[in-house]
N, C-alpha and C positions, 0 to 999 in steps of 0.2 A: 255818202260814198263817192258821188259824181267829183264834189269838189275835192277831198281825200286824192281821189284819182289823177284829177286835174294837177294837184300838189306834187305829187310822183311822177306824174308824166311832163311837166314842168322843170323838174331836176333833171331827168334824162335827156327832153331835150336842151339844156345847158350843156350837160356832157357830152352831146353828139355834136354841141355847137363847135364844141373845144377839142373834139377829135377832128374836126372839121379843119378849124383856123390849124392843129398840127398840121392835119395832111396837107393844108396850102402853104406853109413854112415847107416841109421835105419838100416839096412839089418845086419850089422854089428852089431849094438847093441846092436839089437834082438839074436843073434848068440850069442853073448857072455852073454846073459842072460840067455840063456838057458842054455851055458856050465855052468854055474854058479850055476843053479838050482834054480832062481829067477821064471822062465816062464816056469809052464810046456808044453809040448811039443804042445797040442791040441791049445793052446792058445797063443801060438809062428805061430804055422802053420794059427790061424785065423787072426792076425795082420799080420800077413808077407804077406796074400793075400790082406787084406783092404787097406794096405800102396801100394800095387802092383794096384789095381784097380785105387785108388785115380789119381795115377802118370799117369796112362796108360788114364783116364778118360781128366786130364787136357792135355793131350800132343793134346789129341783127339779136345779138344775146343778148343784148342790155333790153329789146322791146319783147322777148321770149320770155325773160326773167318777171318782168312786169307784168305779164298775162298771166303768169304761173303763180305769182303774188295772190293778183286779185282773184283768180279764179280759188286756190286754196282759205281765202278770206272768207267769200260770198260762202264754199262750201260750210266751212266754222261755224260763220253767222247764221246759216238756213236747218243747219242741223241742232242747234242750241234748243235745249225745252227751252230753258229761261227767257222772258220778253226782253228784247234785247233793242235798244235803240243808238244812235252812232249818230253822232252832230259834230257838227263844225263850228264855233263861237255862236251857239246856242240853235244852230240851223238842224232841223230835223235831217239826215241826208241818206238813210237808210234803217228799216225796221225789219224782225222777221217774223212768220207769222204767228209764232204764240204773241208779240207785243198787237199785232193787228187784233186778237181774240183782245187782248188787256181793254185797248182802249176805242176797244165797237167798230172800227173801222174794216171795213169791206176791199181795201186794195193799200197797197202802200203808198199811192199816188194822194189818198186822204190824210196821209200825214207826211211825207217828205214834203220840203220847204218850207214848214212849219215852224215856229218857235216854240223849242223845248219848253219854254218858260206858261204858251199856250195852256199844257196841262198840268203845270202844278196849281194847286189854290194858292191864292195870292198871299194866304195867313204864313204859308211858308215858303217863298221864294224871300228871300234875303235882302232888305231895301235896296244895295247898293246893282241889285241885276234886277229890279225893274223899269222896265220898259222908259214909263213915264220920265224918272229920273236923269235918262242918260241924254 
């Protein structure tokens, strides 16, 4: 889940990057409009706050949106009878507690970071995803 999260929160902040580099483009525009004498000053300073809220408003929903993600996720995953486990290129990254009964384990901390591959028997893990080989 942590790295999932990390993946997500990763993309956003690209998109806050890029709302960013816009707002220093207006920002710039604006400046030079006014060095211009296009915008006077009072009406420079009211755009330059609206375009400043707008950016500041979406960065704020986009990290609202992500919480409301994960938080409706973990809710999915914890209420699930079925043992349920979640990896990332084979990385144990979150379980819930009927998989904690499955496989003996006392806390989720005994199985995240773990490699899925861990508890298969090795008569069925598939040559080309073991361990040894890669």
């Amino acid at each position: 889940m942590k790295k999932t999260v990390n993946s997500i929160t990763e993309k956003i902040v690209t998109a806050c990057v890029v709302v960013f580099v816009i707002w220093i483009l207006i920002s710039a525009l604006l400046i030079w409009s006014l060095g211009r004498g296009f915008l006077p000053v009072t009406v420079f300073r009211v755009l330059y706050l609206v375009v400043s809220a707008l950016i500041l408003y979406s960065m704020l929903k986009r990290e609202r949106v992500l919480v409301e993600s994960r938080n409706e996720f973990n809710q999915l995953l914890n209420t699930m009878l079925e043992p349920s486990i979640l990896h990332e290129d084979g990385i144990i990254i979150e379980v819930n507690q009927p998989a904690l009964c499955l496989f003996g384990a006392t806390s989720k901390e005994d199985l995240v970071g773990k490699s899925i591959l861990d508890f298969i028997h090795p008569e069925y893990i598939p040559l080309g995803a073991c361990p040894s080989n890669s």
